[in-house]
PDB file of N, CA, C and O in Angstrom:
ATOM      1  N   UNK A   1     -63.685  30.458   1.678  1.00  0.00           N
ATOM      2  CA  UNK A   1     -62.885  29.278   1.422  1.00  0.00           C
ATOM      3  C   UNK A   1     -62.938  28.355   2.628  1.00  0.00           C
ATOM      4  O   UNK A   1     -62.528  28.637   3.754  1.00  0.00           O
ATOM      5  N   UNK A   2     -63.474  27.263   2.258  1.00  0.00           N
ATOM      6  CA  UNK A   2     -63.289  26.215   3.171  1.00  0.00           C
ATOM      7  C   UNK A   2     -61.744  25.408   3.690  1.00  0.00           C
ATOM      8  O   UNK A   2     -60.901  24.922   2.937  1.00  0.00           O
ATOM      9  N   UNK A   3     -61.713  25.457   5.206  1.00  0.00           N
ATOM     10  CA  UNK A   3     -60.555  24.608   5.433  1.00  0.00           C
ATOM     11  C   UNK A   3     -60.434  23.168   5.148  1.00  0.00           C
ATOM     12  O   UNK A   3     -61.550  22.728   4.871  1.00  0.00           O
ATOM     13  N   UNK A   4     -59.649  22.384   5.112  1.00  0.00           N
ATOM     14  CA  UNK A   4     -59.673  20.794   4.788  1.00  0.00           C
ATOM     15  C   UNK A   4     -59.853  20.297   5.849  1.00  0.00           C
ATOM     16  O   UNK A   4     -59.806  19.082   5.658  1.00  0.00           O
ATOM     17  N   UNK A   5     -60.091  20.562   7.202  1.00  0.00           N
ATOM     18  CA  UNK A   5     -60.797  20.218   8.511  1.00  0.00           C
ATOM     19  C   UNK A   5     -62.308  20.116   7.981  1.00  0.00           C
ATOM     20  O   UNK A   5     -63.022  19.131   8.173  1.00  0.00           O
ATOM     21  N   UNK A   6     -62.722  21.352   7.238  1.00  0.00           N
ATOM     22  CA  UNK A   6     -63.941  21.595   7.453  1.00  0.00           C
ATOM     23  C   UNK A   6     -64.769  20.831   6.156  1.00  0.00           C
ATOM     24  O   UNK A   6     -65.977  20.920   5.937  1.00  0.00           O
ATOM     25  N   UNK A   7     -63.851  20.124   5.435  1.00  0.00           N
ATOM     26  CA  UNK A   7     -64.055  19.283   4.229  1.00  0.00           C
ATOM     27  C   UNK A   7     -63.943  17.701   4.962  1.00  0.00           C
ATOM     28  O   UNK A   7     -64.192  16.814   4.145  1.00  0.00           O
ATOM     29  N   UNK A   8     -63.792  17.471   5.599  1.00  0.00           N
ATOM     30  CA  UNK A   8     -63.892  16.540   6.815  1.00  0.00           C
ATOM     31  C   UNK A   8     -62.682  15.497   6.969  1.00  0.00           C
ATOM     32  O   UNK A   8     -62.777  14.273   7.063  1.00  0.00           O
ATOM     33  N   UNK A   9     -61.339  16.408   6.975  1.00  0.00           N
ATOM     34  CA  UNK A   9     -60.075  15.453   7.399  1.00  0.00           C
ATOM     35  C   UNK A   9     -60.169  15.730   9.136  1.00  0.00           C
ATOM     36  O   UNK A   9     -60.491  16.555   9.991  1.00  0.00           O
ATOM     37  N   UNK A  10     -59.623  14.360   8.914  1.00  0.00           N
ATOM     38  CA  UNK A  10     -59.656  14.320  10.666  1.00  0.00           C
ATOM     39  C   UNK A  10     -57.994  14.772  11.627  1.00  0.00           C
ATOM     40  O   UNK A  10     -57.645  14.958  12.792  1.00  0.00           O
ATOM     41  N   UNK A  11     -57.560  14.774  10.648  1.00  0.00           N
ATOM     42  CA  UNK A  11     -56.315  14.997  10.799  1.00  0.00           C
ATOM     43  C   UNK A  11     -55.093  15.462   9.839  1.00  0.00           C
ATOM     44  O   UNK A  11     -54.513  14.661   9.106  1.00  0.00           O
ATOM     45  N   UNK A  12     -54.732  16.953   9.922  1.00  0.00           N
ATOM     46  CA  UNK A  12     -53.826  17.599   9.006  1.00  0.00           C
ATOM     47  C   UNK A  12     -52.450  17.602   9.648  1.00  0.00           C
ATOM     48  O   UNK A  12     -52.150  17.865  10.813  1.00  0.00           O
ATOM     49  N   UNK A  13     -51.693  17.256   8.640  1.00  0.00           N
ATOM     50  CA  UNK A  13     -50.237  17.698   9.285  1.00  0.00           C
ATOM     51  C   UNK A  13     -49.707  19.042   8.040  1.00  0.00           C
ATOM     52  O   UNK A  13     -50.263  19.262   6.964  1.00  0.00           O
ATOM     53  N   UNK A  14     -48.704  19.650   8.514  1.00  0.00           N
ATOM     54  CA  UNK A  14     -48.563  21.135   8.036  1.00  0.00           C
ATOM     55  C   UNK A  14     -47.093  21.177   8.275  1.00  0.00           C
ATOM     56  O   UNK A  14     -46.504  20.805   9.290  1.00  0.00           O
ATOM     57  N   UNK A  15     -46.590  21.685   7.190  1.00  0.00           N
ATOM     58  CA  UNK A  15     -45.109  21.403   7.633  1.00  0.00           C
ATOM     59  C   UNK A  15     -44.782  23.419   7.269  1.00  0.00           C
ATOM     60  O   UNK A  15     -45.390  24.147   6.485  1.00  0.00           O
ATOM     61  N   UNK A  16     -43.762  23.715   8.089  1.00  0.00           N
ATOM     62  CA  UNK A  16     -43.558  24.959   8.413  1.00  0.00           C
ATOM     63  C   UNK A  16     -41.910  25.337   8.306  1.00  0.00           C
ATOM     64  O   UNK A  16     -41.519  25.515   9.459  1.00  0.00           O
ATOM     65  N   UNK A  17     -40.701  25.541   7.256  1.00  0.00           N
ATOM     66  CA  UNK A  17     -39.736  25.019   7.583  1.00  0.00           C
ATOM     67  C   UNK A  17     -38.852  26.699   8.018  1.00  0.00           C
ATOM     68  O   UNK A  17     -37.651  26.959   8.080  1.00  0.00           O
ATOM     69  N   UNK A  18     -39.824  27.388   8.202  1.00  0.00           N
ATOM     70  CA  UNK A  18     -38.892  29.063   8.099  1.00  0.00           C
ATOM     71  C   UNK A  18     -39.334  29.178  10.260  1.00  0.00           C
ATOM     72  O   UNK A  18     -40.441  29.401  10.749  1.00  0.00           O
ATOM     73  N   UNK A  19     -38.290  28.981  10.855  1.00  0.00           N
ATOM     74  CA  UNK A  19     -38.453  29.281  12.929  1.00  0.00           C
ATOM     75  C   UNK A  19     -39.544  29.862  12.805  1.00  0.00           C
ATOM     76  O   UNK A  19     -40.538  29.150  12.948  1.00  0.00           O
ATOM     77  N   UNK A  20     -39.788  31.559  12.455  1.00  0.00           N
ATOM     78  CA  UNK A  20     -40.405  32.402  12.959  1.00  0.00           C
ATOM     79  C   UNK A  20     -42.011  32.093  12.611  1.00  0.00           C
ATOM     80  O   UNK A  20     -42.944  32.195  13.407  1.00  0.00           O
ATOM     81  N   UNK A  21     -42.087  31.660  11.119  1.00  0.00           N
ATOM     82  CA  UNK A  21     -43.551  31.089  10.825  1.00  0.00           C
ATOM     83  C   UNK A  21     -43.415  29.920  11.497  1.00  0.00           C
ATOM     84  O   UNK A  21     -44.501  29.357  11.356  1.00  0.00           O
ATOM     85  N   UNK A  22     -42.700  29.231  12.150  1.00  0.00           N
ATOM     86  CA  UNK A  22     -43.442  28.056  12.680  1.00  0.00           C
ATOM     87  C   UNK A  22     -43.811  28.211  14.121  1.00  0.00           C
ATOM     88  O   UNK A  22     -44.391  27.368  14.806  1.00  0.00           O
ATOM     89  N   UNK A  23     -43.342  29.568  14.547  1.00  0.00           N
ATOM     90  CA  UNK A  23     -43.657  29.637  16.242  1.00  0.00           C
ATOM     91  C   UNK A  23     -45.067  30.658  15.746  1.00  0.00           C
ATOM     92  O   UNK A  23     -45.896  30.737  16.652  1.00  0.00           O
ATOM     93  N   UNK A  24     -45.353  31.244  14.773  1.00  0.00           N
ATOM     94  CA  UNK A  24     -46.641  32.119  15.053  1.00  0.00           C
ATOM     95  C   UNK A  24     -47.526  31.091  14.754  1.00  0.00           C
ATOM     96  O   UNK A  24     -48.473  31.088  15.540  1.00  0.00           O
ATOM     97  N   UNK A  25     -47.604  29.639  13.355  1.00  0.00           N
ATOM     98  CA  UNK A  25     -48.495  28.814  13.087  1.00  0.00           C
ATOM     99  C   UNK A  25     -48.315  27.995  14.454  1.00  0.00           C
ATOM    100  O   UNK A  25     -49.489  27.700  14.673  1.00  0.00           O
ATOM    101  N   UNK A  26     -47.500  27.389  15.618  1.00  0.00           N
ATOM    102  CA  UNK A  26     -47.790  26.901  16.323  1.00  0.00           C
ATOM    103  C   UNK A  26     -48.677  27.561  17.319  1.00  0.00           C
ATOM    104  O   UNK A  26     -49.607  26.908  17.792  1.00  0.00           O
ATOM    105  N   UNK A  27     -48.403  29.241  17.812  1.00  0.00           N
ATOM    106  CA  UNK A  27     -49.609  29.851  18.576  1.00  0.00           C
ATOM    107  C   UNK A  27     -50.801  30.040  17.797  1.00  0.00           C
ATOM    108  O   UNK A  27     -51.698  30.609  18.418  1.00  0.00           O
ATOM    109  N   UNK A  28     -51.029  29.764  16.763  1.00  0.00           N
ATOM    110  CA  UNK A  28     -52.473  30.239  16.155  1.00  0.00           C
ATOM    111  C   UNK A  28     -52.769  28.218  16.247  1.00  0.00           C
ATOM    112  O   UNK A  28     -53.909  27.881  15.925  1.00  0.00           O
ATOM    113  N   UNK A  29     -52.372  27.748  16.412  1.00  0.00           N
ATOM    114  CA  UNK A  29     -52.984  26.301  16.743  1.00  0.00           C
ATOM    115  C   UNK A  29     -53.126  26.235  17.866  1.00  0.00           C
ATOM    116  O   UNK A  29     -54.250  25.877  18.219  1.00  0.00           O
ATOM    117  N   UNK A  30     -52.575  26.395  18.458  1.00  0.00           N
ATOM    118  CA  UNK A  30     -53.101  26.486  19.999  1.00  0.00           C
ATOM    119  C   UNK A  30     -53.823  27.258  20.237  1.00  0.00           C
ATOM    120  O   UNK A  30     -54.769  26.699  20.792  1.00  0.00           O
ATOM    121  N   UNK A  31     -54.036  28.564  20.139  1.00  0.00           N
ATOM    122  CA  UNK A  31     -55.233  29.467  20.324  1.00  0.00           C
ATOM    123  C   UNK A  31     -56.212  28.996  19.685  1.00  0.00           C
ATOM    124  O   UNK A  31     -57.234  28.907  20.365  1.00  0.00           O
ATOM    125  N   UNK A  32     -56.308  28.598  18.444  1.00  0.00           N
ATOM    126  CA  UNK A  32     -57.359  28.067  17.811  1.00  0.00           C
ATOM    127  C   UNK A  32     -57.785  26.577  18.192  1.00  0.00           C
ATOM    128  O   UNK A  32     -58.435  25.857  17.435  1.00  0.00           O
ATOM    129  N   UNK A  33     -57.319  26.188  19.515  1.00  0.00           N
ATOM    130  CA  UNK A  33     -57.565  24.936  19.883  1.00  0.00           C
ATOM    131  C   UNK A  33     -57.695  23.272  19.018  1.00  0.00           C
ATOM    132  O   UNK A  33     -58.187  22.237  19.467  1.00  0.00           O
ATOM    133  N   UNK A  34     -57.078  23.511  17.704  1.00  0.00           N
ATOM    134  CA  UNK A  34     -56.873  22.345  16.758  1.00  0.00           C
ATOM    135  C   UNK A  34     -55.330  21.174  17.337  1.00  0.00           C
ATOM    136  O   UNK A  34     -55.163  20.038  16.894  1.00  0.00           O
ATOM    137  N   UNK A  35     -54.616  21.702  18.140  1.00  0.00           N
ATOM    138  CA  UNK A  35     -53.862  20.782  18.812  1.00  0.00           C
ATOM    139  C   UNK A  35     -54.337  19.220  18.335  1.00  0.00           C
ATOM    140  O   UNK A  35     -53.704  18.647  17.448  1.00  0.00           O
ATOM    141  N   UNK A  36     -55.218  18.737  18.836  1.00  0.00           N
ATOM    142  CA  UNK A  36     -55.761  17.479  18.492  1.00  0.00           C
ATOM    143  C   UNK A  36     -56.064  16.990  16.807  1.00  0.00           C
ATOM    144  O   UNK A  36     -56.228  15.848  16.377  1.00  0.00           O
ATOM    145  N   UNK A  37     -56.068  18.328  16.046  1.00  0.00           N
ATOM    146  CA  UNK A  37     -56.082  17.954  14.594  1.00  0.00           C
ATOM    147  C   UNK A  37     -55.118  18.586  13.763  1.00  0.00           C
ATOM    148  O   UNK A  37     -55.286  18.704  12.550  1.00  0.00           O
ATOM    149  N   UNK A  38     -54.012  19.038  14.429  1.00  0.00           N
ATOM    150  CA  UNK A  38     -53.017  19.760  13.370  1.00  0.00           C
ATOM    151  C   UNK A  38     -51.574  19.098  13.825  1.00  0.00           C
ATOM    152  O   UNK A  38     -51.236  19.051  15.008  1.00  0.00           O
ATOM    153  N   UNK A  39     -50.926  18.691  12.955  1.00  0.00           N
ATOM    154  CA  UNK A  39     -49.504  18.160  13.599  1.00  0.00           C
ATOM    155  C   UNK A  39     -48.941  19.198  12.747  1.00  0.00           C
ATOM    156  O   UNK A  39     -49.135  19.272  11.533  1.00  0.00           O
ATOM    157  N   UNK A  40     -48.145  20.101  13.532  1.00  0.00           N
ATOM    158  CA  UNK A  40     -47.040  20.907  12.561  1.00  0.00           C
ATOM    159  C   UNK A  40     -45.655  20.452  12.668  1.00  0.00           C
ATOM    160  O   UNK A  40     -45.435  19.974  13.781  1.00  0.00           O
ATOM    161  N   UNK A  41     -44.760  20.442  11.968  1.00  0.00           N
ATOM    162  CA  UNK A  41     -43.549  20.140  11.847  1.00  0.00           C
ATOM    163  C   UNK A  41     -42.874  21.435  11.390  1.00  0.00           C
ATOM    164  O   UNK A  41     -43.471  22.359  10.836  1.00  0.00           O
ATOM    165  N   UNK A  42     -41.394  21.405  11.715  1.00  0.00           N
ATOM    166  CA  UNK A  42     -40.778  22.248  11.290  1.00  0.00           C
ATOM    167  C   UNK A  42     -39.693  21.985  10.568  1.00  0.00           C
ATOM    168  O   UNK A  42     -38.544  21.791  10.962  1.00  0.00           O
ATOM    169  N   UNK A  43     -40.260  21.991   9.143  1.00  0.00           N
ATOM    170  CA  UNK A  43     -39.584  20.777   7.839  1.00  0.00           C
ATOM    171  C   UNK A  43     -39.867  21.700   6.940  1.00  0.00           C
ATOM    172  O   UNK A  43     -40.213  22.875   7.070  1.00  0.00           O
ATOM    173  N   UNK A  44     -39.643  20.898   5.818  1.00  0.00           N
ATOM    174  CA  UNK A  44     -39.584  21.306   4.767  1.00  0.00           C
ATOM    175  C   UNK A  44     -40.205  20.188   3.708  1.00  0.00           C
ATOM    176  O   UNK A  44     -40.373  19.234   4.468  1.00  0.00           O
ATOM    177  N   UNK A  45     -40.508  19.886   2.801  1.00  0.00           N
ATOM    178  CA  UNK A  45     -40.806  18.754   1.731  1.00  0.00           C
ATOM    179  C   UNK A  45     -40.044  19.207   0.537  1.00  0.00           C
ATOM    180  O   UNK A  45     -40.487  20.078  -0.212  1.00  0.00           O
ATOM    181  N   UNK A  46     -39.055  18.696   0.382  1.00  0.00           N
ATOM    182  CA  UNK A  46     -37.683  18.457  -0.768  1.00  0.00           C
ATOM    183  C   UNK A  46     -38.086  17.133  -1.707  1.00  0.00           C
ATOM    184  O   UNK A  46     -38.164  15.930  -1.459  1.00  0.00           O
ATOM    185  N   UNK A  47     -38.330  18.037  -3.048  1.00  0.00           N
ATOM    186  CA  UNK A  47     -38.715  17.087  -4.128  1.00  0.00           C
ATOM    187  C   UNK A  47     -37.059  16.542  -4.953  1.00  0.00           C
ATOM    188  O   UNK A  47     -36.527  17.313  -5.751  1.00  0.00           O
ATOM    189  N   UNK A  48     -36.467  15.292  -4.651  1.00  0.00           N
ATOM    190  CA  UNK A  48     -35.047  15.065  -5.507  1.00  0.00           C
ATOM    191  C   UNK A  48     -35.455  14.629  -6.529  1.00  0.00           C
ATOM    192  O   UNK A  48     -36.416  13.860  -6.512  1.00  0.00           O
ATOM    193  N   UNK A  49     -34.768  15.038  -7.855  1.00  0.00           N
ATOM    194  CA  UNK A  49     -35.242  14.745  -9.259  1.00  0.00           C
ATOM    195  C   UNK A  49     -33.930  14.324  -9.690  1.00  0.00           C
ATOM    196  O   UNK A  49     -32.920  15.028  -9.682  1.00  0.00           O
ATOM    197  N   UNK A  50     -34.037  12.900 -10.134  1.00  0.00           N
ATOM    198  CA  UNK A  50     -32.791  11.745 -10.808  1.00  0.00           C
ATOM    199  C   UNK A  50     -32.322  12.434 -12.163  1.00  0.00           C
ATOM    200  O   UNK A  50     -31.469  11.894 -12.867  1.00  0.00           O
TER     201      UNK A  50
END
């Protein structure tokens, strides 16, 4: 399976809203040196339905 880096975005953001997954996805970005192409947040995406 191809990543969407490797499908040629230049820039992913990743939202992470649970602490503990967002401190292991922030060390596997940094170890994996994507810093420059991954913005993680520690959010959530909340769909409100009228």
């Amino acid at each position: 399976m191809q990543s969407i880096l490797h499908l040629g975005a230049r820039k992913v953001i990743a939202l992470e809203p649970y602490p503990y997954s967002f401190r292991f996805a922030e060390r596997n970005i940094r170890e994996n040196k994507l810093d420059d192409k991954i913005v993680l947040l520690n959010a959530e995406m909340v769909r409100i339905m009228k």
